[in-house]
Structures are given as C-alpha cells and as structure tokens.
C-alpha distance (Angstrom), angle and dihedral (degrees) to the residues before:
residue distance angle dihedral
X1 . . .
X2 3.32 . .
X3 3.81 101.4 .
X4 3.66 91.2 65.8
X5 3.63 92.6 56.8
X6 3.95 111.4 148.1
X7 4.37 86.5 -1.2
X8 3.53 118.8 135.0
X9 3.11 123.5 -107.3
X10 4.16 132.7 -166.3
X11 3.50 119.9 -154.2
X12 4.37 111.7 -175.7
X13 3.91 123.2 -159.6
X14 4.13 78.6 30.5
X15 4.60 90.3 167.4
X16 4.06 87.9 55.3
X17 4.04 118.1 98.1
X18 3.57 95.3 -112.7
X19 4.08 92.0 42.8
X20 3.69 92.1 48.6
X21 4.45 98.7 46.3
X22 3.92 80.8 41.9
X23 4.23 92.3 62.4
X24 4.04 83.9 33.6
X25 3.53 86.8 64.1
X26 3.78 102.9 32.0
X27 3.90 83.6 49.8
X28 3.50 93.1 74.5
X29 4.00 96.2 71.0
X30 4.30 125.0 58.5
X31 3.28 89.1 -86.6
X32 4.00 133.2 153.1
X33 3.63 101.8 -140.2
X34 3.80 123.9 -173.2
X35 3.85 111.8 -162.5
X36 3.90 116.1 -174.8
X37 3.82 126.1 -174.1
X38 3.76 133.2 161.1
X39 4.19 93.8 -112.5
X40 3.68 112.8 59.2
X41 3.15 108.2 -170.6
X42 3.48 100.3 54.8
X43 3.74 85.2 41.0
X44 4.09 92.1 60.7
X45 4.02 89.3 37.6
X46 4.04 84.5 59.2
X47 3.82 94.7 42.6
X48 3.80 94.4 46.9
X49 3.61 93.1 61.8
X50 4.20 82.2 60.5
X51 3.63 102.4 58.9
X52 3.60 107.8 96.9
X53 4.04 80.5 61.3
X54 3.81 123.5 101.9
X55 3.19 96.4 -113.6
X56 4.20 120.2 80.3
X57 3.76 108.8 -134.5
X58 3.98 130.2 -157.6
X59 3.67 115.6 -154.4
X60 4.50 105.3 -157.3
X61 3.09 120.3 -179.0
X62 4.43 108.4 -134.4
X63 3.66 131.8 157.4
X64 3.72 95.4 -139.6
X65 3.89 84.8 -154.7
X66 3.32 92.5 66.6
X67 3.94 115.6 66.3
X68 3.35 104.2 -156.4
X69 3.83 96.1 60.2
X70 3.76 86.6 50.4
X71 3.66 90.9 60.7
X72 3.71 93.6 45.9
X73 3.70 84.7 59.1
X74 4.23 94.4 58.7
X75 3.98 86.4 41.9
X76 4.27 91.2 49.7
X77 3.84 84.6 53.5
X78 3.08 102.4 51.1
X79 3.98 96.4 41.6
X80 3.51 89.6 32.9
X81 3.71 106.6 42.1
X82 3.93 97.8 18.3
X83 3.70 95.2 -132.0
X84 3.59 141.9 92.9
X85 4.22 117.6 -109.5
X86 3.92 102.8 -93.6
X87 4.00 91.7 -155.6
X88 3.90 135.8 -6.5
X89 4.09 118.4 -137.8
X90 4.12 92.2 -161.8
X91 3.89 100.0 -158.7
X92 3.26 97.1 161.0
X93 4.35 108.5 141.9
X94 3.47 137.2 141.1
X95 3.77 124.4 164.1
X96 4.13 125.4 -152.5
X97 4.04 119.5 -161.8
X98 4.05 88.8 -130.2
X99 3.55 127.7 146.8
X100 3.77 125.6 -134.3
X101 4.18 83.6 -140.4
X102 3.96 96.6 57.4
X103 3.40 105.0 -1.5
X104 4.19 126.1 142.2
X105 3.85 113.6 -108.1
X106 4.06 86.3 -148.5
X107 4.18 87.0 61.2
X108 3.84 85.0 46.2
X109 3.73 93.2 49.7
X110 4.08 92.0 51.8
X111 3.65 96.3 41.9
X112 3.81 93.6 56.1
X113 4.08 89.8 33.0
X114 3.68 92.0 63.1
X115 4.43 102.4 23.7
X116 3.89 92.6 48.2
X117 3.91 123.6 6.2
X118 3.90 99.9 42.4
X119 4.05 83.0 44.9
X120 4.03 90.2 46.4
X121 4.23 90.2 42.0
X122 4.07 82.5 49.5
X123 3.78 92.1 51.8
X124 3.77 92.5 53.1
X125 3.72 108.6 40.9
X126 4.05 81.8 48.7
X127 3.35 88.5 54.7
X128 3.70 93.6 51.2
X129 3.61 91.0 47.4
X130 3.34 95.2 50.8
X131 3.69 99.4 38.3
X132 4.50 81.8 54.3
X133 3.96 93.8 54.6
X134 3.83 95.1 41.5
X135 3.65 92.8 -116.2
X136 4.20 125.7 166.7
X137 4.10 90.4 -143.4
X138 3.24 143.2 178.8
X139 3.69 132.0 -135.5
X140 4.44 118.4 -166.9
X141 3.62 114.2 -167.7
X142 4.00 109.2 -171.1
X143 3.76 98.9 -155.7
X144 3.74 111.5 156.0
X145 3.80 144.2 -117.0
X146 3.63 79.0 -84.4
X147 3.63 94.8 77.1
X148 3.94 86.8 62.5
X149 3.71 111.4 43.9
X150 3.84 134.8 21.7
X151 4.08 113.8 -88.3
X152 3.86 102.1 -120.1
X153 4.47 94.3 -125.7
X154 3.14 145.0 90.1
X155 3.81 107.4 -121.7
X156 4.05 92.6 42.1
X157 3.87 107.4 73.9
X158 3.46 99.3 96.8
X159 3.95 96.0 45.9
X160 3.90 84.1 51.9
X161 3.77 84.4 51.6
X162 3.86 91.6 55.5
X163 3.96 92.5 50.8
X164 3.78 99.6 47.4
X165 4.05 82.3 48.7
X166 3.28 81.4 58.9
X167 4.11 98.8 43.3
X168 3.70 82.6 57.7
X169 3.78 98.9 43.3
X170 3.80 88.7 62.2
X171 3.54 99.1 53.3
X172 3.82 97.2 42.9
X173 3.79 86.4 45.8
X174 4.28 91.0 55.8
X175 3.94 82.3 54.3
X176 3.88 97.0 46.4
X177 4.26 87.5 50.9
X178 4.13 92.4 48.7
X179 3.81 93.3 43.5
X180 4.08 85.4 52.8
X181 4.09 88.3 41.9
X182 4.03 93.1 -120.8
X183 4.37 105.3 146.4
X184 3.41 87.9 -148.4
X185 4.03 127.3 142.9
X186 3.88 124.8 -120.6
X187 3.97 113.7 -176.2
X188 3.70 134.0 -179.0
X189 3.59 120.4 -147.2
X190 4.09 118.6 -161.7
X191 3.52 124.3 -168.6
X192 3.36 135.5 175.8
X193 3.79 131.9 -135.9
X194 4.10 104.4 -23.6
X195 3.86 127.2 -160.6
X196 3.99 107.2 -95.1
X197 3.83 92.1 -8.0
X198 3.56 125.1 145.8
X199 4.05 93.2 -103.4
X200 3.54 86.6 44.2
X201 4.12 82.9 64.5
X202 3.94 100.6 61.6
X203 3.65 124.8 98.7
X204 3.61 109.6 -66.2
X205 3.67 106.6 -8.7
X206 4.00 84.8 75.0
X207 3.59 94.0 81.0
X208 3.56 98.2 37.9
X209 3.87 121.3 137.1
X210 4.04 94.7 -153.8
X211 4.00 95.0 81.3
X212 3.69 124.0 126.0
X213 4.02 121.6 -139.3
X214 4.03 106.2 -97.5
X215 3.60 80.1 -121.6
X216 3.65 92.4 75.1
X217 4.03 83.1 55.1
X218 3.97 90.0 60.1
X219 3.08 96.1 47.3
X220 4.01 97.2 51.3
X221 4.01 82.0 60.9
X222 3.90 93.4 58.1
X223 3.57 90.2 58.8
X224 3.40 98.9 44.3
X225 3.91 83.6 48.8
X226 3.62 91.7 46.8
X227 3.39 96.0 59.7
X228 3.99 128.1 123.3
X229 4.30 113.4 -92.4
X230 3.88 86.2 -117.1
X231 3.53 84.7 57.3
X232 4.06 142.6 76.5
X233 3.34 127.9 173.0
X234 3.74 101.5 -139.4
X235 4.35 108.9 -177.4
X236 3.60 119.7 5.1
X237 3.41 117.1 168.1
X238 4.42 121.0 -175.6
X239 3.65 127.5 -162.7
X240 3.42 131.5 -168.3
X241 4.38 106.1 -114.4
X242 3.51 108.8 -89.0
X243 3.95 93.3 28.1
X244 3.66 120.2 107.7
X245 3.91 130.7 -165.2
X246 3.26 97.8 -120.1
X247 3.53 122.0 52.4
X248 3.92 132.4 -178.3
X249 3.73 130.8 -142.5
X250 4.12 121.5 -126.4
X251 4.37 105.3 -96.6
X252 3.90 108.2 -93.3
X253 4.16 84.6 -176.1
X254 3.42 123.6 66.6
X255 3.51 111.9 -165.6
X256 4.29 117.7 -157.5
C-alpha cells in the first residue's frame, strides 16, 4: 500500500457493512479517506471511532441518487483537500423484493439510480479527476455474483439486472480509459451472499447460513490494491466454501 500513501481515497455507501470494514481496513495505512453516506450523523459517529488511525478520514454527507451532490463531492476534494481522488471503492447497492410482473416503476427507478447510474456518474467524474491531476488510479466496483448469473427468485430479476449493468459497465469503462490513453485500473469485485447485505435481505437468501464476514470483502480490495503497476486485477469474484455462483430454486411445477 505504500504507493498510495497520503492519496485520496473515496469510499460510497460508507454507513453499509461492507463500506464501513472497507475504511476499517483502509484506516490502517496514511491514507486520506473520504467516506460519504446518505445519514450523517451516524456516518461521523462511525468515523469518530477511527481517528486515532493513520489514516485522516472525511465524513460528507451525499445522496448518491442524486447527481449533483455527487459532483459536489469531487469539487469539495479538490478545493478542500487540494488533490485529485487516487482510487474510488463504488459500493453503492441496494436491493428491492419487486417483481418484473407487478412491480412499481418508482422502486425500479431507485434501485437502478443508486446500483448503476450513481456508480457509472462516480466512474466518470473520477476519471476526470484523475485524468486533471495526472494520476495512475484505480477505480473498485463491488458488484456481486449477481452481476454474473441469474438470482434463482421471484422478486430479484431486476436487482440482477442492475449488477450485470454494472458487470458490463466495468469492462466497457477499461476500454473507454485505453482508447483515451489514461493507465488507470478498473476492478470488479464479486461476492457472494454477505452478512446483513442488501442480497442477504431478499426472500430466502436472508436467512442463509453460506455468508462470508464483510470483512472478507475488505480485504479482497487490499489485494486488488496491492497489486504490482503492470498489473490489474480485472473480475474477482469470493464465495464463502460451500457457496456456489449459481444457485437454483426448489421446482414450483411438477410436470406428469
């Protein structure tokens, strides 16, 4: 880690389980990290329990649904902090029970707002930042196995939808930087079911024992941090042991 040593660093969805063990971990290096969340206050209550770490960490309050406070959050760094962000962790998820039969547009609108544009609008204005400050970056969207294989419910179609938007949004967004001749790193991390995670909140999955410890999440992004300049990690996708990616629901149709 020590190439990003006093780089900023933007973590979204900061008040979640795998946003908060991600700055745990990233806390642990001289770091400047910028964690945003919708709530605040129990944003700064989380953050205040990190400052006797190395790292210096910024607590900013941003609707990630909402793209102009997402922009306000690039321009506070940089007039703020007088840098350009170093690397983007885009944890932005939420997940809706919804049906594609009877669903409500609105919950459709929200889910893709927040899983896939404020991730995309995150991808470009670091981009721009670090394209402006000259900086070799890297950008870590945790999607989720989700973005690679069809959930197995009824209810979970259209949040699968959102992640393989975003499973394709990372790949097409490595193209877009080498056809404008920026070296910098896009990686896509994959997890499985995750303690108290918003997949671990539909329908059955919720009380599913195969779940891995967010922890395991955060520490997935060191390595992909930690890895040589000649070097990007592009998928990776973790499972707890026993879990596989694609899973099957029980027959509803019994056929004579």
């Amino acid at each position: 880690m020590d190439r990003w040593t006093d780089r900023v660093f933007l973590v979204t969805e900061a008040n979640s389980e795998i946003g908060r063990s991600i700055i745990v971990e990233l806390s642990k290096y001289p770091l400047k990290i910028v964690a945003v969340a919708r709530d605040i206050i129990l944003l700064q209550k989380f953050t205040n329990e990190l400052q006797s770490s190395v790292a210096k960490i910024y607590p900013i309050q941003c609707d990630l649904t909402n793209k102009s406070e997402i922009i306000n959050v690039f321009k506070w760094i940089e007039t703020t902090i007088g840098q350009g962000v170093s690397v983007t962790i885009n944890n932005a998820n939420t997940s809706i029970n919804s049906k594609i039969l009877d669903g409500e547009t609105n919950d459709w609108k929200y889910l893709f707002n927040l899983n896939f544009i404020a991730v995309i609008t995150c991808c470009r204005e670091s981009s721009k930042s670090m394209k402006k400050y000259g900086i070799d970056g890297h950008i870590i969207n945790i999607n989720s196995t989700a973005g690679c294989t069809m959930l197995p419910y009824p209810g979970e179609k259209v949040y699968n939808a959102s992640k393989t938007a975003v499973a394709y949004l990372t790949e097409g967004f490595r193209h877009e930087l080498i056809s404008d001749g920026l070296k910098v790193k896009v990686t896509s991390i994959n997890p499985g079911k995750v303690n108290n995670e918003a997949i671990g909140n539909v329908l059955e999955n919720k009380n599913s024992i195969l779940s891995m410890k967010p922890e395991r999440v955060a520490s997935t992004v060191i390595f992909a941090l930690t890895q040589p300049s000649d070097v990007v990690i592009g998928d990776l996708t973790i499972l707890s042991v026993g879990e596989t990616i694609q899973t099957y629901p029980p027959p509803i149709i019994s056929l004579k």
